[in-house]
PAZAPA-4460 file (N, C-alpha, C; in steps of 0.05 Angstrom, whole numbers, plus 32768, in hexadecimal, padded with zeros to 4 digits):
% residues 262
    n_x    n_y    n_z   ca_x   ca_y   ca_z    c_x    c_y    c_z   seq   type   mol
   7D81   8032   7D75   7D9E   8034   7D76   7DA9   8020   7D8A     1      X     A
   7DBC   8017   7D81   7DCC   7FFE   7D90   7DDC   800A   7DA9     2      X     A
   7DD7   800F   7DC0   7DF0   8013   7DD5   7E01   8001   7DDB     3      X     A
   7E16   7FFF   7DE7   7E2C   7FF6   7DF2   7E37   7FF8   7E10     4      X     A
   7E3A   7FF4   7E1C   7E42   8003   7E3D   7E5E   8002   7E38     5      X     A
   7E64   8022   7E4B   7E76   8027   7E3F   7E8B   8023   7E50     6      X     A
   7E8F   8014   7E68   7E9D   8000   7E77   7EB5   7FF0   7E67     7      X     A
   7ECA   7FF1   7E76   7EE0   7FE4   7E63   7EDD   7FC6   7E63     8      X     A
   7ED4   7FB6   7E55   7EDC   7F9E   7E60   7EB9   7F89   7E5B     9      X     A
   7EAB   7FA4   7E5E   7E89   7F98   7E5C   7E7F   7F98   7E40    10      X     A
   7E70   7F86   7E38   7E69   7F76   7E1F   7E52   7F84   7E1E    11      X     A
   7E3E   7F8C   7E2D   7E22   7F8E   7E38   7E20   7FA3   7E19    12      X     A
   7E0C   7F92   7E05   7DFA   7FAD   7DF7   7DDC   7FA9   7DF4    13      X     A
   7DD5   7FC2   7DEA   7DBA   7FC3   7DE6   7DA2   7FB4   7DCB    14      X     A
   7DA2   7FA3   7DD4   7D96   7F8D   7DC4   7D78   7F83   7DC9    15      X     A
   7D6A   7F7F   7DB0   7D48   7F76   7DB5   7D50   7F5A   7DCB    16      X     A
   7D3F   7F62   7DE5   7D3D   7F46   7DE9   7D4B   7F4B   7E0C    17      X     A
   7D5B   7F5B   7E05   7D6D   7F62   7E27   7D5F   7F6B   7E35    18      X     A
   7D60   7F64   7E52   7D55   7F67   7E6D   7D67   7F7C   7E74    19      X     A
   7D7D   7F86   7E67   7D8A   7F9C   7E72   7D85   7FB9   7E6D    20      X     A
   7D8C   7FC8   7E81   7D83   7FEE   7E7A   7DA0   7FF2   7E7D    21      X     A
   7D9D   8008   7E68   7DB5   8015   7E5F   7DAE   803E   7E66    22      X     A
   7DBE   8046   7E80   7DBA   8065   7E7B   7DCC   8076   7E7A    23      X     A
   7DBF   8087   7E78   7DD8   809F   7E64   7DE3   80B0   7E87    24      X     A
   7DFA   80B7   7E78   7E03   80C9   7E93   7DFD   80E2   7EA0    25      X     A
   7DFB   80E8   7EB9   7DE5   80FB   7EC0   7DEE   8114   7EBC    26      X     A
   7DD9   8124   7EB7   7DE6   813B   7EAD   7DED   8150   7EC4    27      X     A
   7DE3   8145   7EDE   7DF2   8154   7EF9   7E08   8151   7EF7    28      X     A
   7E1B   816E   7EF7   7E36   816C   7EF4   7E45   8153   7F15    29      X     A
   7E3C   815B   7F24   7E55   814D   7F3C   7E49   812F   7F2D    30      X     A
   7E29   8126   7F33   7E21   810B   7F2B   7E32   80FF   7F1A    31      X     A
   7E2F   8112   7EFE   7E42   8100   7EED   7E62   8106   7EEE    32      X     A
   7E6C   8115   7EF9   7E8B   8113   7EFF   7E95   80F0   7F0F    33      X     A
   7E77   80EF   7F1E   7E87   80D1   7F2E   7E7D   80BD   7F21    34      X     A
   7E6D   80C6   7F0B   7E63   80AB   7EFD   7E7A   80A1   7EE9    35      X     A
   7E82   80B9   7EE2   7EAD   80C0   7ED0   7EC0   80AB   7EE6    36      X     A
   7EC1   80B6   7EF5   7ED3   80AB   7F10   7ECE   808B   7F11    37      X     A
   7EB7   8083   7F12   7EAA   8064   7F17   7EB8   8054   7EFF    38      X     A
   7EAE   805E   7EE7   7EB5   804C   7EC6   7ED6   804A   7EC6    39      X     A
   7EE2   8062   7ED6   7EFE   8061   7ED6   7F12   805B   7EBB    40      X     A
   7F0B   8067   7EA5   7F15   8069   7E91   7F29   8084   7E8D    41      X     A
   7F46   807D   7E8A   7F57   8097   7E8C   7F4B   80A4   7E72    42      X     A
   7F4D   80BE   7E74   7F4D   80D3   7E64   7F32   80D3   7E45    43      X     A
   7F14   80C1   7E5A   7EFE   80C1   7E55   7EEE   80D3   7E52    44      X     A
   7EDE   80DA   7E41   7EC6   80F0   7E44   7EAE   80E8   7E32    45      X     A
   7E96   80DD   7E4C   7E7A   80D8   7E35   7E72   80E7   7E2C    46      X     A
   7E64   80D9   7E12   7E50   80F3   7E07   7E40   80EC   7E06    47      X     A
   7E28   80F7   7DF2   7E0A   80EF   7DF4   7DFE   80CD   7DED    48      X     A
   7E12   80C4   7DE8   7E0E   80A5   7DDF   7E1E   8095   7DF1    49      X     A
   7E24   80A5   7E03   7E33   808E   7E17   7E20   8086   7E22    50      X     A
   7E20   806A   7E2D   7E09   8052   7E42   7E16   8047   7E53    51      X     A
   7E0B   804A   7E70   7E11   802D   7E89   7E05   8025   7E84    52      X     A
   7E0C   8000   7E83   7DF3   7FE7   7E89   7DE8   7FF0   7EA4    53      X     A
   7DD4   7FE0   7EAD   7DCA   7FD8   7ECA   7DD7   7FC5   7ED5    54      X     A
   7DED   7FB4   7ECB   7E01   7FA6   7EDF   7E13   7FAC   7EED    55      X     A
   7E14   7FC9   7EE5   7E2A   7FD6   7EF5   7E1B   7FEC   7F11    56      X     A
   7DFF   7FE0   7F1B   7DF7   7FF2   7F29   7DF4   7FD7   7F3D    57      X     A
   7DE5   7FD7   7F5E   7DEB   7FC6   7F6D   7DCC   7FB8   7F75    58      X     A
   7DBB   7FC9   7F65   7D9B   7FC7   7F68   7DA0   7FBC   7F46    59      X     A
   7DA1   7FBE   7F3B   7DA0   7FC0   7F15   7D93   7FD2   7F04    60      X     A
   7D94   7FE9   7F10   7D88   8003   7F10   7D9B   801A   7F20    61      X     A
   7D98   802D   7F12   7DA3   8041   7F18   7D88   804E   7F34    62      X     A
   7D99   8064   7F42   7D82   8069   7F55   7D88   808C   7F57    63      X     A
   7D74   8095   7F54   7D7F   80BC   7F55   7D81   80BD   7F76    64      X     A
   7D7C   80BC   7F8B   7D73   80BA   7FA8   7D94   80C1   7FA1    65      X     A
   7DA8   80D4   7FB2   7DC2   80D7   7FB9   7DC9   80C9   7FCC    66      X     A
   7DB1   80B9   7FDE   7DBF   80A8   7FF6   7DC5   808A   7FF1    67      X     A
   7DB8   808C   7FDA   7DB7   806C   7FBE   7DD8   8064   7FC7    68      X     A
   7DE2   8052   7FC7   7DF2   8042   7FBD   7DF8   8040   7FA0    69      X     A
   7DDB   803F   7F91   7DDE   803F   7F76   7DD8   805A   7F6E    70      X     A
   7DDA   806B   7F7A   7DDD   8081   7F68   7DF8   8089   7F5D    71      X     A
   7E06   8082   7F5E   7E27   807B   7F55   7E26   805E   7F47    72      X     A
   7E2E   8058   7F2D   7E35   8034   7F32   7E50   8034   7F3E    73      X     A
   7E43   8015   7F47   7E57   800C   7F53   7E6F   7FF3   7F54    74      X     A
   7E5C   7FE5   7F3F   7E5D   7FC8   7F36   7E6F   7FC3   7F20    75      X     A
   7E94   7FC4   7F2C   7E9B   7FBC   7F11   7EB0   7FA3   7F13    76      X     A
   7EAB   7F8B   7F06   7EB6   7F80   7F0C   7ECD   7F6B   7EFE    77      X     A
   7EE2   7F72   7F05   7EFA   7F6A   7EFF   7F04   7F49   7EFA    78      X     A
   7EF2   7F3A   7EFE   7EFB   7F19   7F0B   7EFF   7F11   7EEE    79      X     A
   7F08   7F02   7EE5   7F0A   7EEF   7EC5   7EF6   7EE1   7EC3    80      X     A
   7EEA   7ED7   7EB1   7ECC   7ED0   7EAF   7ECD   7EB0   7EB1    81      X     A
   7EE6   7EA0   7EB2   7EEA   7E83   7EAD   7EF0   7E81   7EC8    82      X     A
   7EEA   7E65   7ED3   7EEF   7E57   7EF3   7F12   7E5A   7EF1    83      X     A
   7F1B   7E50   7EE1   7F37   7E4E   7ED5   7F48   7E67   7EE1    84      X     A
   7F3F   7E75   7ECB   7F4B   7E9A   7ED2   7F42   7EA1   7EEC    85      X     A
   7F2D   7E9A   7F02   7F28   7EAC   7F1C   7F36   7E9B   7F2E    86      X     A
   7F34   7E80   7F26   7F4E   7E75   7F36   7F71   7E7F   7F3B    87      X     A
   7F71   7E78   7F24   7F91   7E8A   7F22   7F96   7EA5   7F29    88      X     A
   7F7D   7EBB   7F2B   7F83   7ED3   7F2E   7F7B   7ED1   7F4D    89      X     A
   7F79   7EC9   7F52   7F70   7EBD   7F76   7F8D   7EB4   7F7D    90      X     A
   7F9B   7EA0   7F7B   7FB5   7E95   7F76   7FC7   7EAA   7F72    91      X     A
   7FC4   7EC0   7F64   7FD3   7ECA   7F5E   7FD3   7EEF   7F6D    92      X     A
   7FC4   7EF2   7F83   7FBE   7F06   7F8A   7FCB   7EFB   7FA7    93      X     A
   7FC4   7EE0   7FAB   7FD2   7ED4   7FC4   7FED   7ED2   7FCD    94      X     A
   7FFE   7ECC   7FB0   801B   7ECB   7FAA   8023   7EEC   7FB3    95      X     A
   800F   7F01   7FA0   8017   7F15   7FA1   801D   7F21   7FCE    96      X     A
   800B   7F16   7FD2   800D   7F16   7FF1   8022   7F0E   8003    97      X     A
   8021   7EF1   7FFA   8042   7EE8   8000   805D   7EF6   7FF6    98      X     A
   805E   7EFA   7FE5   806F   7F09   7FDD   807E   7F22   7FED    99      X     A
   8060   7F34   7FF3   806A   7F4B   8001   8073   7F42   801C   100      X     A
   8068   7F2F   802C   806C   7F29   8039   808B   7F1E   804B   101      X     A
   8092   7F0C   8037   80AF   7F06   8030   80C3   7F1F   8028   102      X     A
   80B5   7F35   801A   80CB   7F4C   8015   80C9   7F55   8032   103      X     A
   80B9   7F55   8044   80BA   7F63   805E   80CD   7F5F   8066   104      X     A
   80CA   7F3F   806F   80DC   7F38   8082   80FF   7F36   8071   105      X     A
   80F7   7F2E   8060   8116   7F36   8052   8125   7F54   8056   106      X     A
   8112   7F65   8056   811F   7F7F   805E   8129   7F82   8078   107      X     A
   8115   7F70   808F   8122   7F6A   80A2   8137   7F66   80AE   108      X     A
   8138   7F4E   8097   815B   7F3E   809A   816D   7F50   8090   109      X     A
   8168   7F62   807B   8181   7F6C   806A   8187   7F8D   8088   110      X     A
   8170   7F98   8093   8177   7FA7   80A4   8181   7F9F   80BA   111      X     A
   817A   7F82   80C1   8193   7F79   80D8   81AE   7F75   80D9   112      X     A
   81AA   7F6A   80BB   81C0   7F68   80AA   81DA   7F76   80B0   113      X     A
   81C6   7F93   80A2   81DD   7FAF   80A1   81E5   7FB8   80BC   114      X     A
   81D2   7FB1   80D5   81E2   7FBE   80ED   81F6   7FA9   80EF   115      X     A
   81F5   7F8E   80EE   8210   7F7B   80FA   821F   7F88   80EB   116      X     A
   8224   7F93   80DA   823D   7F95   80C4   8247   7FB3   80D3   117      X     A
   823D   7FC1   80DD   8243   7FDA   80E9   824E   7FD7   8101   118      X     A
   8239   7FBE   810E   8249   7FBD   8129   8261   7FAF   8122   119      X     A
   826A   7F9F   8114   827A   7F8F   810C   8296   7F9F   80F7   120      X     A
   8288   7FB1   80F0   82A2   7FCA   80E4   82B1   7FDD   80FF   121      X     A
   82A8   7FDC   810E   82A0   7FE9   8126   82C1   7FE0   8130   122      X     A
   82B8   7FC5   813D   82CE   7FB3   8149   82E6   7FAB   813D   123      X     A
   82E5   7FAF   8128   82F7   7FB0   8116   830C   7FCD   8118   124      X     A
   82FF   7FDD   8117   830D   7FF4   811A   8321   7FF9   812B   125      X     A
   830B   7FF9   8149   8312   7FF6   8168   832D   7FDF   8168   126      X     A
   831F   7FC7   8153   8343   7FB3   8161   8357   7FB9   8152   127      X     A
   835B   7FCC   8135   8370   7FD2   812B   8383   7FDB   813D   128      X     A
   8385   7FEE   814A   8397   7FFE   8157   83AA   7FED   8166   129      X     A
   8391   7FD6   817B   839C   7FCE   8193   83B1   7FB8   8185   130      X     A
   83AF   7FB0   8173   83C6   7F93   8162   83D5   7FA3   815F   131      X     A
   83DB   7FB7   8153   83F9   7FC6   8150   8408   7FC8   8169   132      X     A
   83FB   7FD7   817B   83FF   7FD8   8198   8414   7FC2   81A8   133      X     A
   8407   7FAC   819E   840A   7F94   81AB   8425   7F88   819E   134      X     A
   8426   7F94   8185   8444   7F82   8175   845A   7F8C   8181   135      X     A
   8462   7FAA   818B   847F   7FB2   8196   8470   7FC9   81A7   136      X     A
   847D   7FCE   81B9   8482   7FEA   81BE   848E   8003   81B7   137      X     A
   84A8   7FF8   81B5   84B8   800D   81A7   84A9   8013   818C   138      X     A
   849F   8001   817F   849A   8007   815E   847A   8013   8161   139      X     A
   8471   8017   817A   8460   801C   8170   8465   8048   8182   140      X     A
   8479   8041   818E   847B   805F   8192   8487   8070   817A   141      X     A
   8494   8063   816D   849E   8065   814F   848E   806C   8144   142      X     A
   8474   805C   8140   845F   8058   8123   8453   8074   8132   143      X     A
   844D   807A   8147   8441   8094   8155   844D   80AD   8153   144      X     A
   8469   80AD   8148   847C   80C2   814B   8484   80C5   8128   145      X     A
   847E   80B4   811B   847A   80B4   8101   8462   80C1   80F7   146      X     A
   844A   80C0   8101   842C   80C2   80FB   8424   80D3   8106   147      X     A
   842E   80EB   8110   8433   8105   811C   8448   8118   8114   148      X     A
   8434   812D   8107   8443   8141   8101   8455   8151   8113   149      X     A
   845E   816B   810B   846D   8177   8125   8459   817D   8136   150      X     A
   8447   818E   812C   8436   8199   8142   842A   8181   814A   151      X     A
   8428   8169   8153   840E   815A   8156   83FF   8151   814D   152      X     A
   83F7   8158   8137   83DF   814E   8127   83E5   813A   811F   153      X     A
   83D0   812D   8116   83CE   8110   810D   83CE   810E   80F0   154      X     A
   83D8   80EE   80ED   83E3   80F2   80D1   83D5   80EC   80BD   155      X     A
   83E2   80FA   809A   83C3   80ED   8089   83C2   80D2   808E   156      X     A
   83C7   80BC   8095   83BE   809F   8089   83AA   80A1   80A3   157      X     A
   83AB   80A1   80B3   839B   80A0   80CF   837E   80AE   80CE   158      X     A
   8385   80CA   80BF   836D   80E0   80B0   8361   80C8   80A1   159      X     A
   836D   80BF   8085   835D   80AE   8074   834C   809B   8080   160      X     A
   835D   808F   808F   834C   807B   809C   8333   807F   80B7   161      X     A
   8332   8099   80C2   8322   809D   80CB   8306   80A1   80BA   162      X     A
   830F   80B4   80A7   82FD   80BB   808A   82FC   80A1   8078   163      X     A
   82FB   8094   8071   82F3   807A   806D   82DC   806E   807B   164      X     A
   82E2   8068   8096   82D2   8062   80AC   82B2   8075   80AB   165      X     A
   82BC   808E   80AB   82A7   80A1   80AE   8292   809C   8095   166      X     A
   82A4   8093   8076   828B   8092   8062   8286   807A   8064   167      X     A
   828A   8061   8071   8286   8051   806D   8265   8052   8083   168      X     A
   826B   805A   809B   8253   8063   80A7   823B   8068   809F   169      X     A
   8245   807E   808B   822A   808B   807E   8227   8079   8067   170      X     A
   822C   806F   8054   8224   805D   8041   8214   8047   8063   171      X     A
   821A   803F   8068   820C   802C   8076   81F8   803C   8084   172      X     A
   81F4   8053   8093   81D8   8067   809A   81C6   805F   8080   173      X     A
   81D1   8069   8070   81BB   8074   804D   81B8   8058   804B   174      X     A
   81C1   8040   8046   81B2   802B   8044   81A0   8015   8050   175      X     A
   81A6   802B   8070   8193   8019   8085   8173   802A   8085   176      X     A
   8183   804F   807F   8167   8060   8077   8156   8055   8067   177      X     A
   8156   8046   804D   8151   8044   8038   813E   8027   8036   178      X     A
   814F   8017   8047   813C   7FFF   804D   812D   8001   8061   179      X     A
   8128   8015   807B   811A   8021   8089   8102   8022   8074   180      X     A
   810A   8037   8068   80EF   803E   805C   80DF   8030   8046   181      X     A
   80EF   801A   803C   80E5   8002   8028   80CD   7FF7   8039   182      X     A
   80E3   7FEB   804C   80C8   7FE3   805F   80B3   7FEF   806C   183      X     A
   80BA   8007   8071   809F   8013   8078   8083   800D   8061   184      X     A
   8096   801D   804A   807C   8012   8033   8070   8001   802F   185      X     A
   807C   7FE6   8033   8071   7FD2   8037   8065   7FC3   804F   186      X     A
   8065   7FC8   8060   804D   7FD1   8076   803A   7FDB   806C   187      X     A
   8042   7FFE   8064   802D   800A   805D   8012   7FF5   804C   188      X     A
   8021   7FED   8034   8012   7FD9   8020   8003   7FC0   802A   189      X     A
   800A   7FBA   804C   7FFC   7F9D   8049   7FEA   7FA3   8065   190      X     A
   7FF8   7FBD   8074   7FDF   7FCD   808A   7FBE   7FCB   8079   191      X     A
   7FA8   7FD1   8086   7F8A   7FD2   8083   7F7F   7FF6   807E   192      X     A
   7F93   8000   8072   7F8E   801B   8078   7F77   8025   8059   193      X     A
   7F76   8040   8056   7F65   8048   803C   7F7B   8048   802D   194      X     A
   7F8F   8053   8027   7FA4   804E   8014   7FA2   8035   8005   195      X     A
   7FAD   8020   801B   7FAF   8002   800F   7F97   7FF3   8007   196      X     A
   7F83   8004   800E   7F66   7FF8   8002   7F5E   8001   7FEA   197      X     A
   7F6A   8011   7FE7   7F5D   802A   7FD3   7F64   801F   7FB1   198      X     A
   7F7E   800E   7FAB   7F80   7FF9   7F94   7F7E   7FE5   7F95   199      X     A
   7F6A   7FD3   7FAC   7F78   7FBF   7FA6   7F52   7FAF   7FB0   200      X     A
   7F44   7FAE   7F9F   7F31   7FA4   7FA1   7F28   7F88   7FAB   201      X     A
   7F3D   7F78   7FA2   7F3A   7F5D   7FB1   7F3C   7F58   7FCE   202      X     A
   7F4A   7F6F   7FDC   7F50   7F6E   7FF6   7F37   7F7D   7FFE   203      X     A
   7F26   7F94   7FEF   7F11   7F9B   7FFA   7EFC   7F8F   8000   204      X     A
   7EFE   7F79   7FEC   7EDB   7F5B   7FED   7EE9   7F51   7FF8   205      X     A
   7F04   7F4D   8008   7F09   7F32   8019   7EFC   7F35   8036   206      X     A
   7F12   7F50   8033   7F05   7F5E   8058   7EE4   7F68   805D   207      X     A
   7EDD   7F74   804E   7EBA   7F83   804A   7EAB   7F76   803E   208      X     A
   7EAC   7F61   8025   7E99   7F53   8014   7E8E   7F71   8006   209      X     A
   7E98   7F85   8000   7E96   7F9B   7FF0   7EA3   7F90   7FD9   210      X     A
   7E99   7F96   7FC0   7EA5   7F95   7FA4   7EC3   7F9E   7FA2   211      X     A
   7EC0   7FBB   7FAC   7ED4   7FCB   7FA6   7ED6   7FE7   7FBC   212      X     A
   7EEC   7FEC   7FB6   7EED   800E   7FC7   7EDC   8019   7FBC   213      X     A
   7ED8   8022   7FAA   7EBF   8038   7FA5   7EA4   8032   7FBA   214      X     A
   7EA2   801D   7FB9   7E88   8018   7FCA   7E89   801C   7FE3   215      X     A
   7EA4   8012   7FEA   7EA6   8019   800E   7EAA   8033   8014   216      X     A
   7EB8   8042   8000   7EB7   8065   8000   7E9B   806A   8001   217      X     A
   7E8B   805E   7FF0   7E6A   806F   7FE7   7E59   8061   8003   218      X     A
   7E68   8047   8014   7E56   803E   802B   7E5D   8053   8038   219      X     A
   7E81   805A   8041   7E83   806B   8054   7E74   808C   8050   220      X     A
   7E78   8090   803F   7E69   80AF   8031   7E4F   80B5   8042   221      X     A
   7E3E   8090   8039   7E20   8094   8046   7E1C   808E   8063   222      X     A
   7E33   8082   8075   7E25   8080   8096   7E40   8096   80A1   223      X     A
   7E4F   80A5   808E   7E58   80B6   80A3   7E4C   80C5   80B4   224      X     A
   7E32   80DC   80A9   7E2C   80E8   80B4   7E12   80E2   80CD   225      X     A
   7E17   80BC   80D2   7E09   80B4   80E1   7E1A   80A7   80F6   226      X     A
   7E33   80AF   80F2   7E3F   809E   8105   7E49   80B5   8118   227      X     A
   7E43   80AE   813C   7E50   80C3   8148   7E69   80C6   8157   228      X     A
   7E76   80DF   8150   7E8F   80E6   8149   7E9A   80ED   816F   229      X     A
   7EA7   80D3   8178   7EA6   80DC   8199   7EC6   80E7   8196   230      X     A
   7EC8   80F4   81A9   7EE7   8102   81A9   7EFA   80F6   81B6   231      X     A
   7EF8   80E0   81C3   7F01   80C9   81CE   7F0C   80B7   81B9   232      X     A
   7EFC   80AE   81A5   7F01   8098   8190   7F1E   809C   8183   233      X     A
   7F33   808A   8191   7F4D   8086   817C   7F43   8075   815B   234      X     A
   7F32   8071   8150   7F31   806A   813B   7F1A   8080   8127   235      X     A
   7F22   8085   8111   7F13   8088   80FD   7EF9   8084   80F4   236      X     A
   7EED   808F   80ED   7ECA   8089   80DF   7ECA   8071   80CA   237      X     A
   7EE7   8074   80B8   7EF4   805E   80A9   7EF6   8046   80B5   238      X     A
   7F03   8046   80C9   7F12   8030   80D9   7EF9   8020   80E7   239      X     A
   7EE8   8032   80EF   7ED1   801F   80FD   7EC2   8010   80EE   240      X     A
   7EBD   8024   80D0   7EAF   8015   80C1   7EB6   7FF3   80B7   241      X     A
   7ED5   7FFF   80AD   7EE4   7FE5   80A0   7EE7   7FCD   80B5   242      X     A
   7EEB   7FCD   80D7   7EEA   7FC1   80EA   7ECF   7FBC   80EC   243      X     A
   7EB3   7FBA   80E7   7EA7   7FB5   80EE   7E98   7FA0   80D7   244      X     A
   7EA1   7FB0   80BB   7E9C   7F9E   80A1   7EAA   7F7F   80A7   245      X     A
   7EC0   7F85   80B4   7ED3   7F6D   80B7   7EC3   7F5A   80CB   246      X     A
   7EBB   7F66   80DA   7EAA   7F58   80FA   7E97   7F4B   80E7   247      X     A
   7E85   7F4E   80D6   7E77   7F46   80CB   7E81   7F33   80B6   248      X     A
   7E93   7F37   80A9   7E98   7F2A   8091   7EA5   7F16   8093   249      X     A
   7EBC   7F10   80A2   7EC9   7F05   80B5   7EC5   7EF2   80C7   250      X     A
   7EB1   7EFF   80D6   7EAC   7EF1   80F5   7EC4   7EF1   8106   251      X     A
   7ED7   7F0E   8108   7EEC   7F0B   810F   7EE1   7F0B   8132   252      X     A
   7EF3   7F07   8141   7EEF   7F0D   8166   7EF5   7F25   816B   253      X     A
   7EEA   7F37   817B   7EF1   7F55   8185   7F11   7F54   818D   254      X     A
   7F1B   7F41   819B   7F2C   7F42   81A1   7F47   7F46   8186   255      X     A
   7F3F   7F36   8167   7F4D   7F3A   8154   7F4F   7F4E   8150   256      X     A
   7F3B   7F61   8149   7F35   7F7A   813E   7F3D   7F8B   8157   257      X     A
   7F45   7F88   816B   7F53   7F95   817D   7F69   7F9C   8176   258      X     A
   7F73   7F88   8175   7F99   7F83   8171   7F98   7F91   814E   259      X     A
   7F8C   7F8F   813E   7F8C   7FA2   8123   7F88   7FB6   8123   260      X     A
   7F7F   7FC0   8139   7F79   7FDA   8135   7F7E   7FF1   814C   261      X     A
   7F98   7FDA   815D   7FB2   7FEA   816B   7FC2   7FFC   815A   262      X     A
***
């Protein structure tokens, strides 16, 4: 019988002549739940004729040992198969960088933006009064004796215009709120955290020389319970790991990885 791997994207079949092994999914329920999770096919379910190649393991073999690396695959890889296409998608993951980058600081400008305009509605307000003031006296004890009811109170145009003022305020709060929090997200997205690692695989082989998150999850999985946990440590089991992949991958200076990991 002819297999196929059942990988999106993989050609790999079972043919006289191939150096490749093809195996079926394990029948340990958690085992094969993450072997489901790995192939990452929405709304997938193998059955008895489903096959992994051995390209998608990191040995080229699957390994039962749970402390395996390859007892999960791990190996899946996304790049375009032409010099052409890995260029451009290289090119084009870089742009994607710039990009965010430039929306940062643009949010920047547009929130500095919005306070001049507040402080600047501001002074505006404050000098209305004093120009009337300044054109007569008499007319302006007038315009005061006009714009006062019997009892005192103040009059509607004076109301309106205070209330004007007041929504104009809040439209300007809600839109300084709002780009607050744009930018936060975008921080969030270009910070070193598990979130922002967690889609975006090119940034995982840049910093770790790891394939992908899954792997650095299944590295961290295997030296957590070797790494010790001081009550002192402001950083993470995560954080040391990914800082240290970097020290290595990198050749960054302690001192970099200092300042990153303020």
């Amino acid at each position: 019988m002819v297999h196929t791997c059942v990988v999106s994207g993989c050609r790999n079949r079972r043919t006289p002549g191939t150096a490749l092994s093809f195996y079926r999914f394990p029948r340990d329920p958690d085992r094969k739940q993450r072997w489901i999770a790995a192939v990452d096919r929405e709304g997938w379910t193998p059955n008895d004729g489903s096959r992994l190649c051995s390209t998608h393991f990191i040995s080229g073999k699957q390994v039962k040992n749970p402390r395996s690396p390859d007892y999960v695959p791990s190996v899946f890889s996304s790049a375009p198969s032409s010099p052409e296409m890995k260029e451009s998608g290289t090119l084009e993951v870089l742009d994607k960088q710039e990009a965010r980058v430039e929306a940062a600081n643009a949010l920047l400008f547009l929130q500095g933006q919005g306070r001049s305009a507040v402080v600047e509605r501001c002074k505006q307000e404050e000098a209305e009064p004093e120009v009337g003031a300044e054109e007569s006296g008499s007319s302006s004890v007038s315009s005061d004796e006009e714009n006062e009811d019997e009892d005192g109170s103040m009059s509607d145009s004076k109301k309106g215009k205070f209330a004007d003022a007041a929504v104009n305020f809040e439209d300007a709060l809600r839109a300084l709120k709002k780009e607050n929090q744009t930018l936060r997200e975008s921080v969030d997205k270009m910070s070193l955290s598990e979130n922002s690692l967690r889609n975006d695989a090119e940034k995982v082989k840049f910093y770790t020389g790891l394939p992908n998150f899954f792997v650095l999850e299944t590295v961290m999985w295997l030296l957590a319970p070797h790494m010790d946990g001081m009550k002192t440590a402001k950083l993470s089991k995560f954080q040391q790991l990914l800082l240290t992949l970097m020290r290595l991958r990198l050749d960054l200076r302690n001192q970099d990885l200092a300042y990153r990991s303020a």
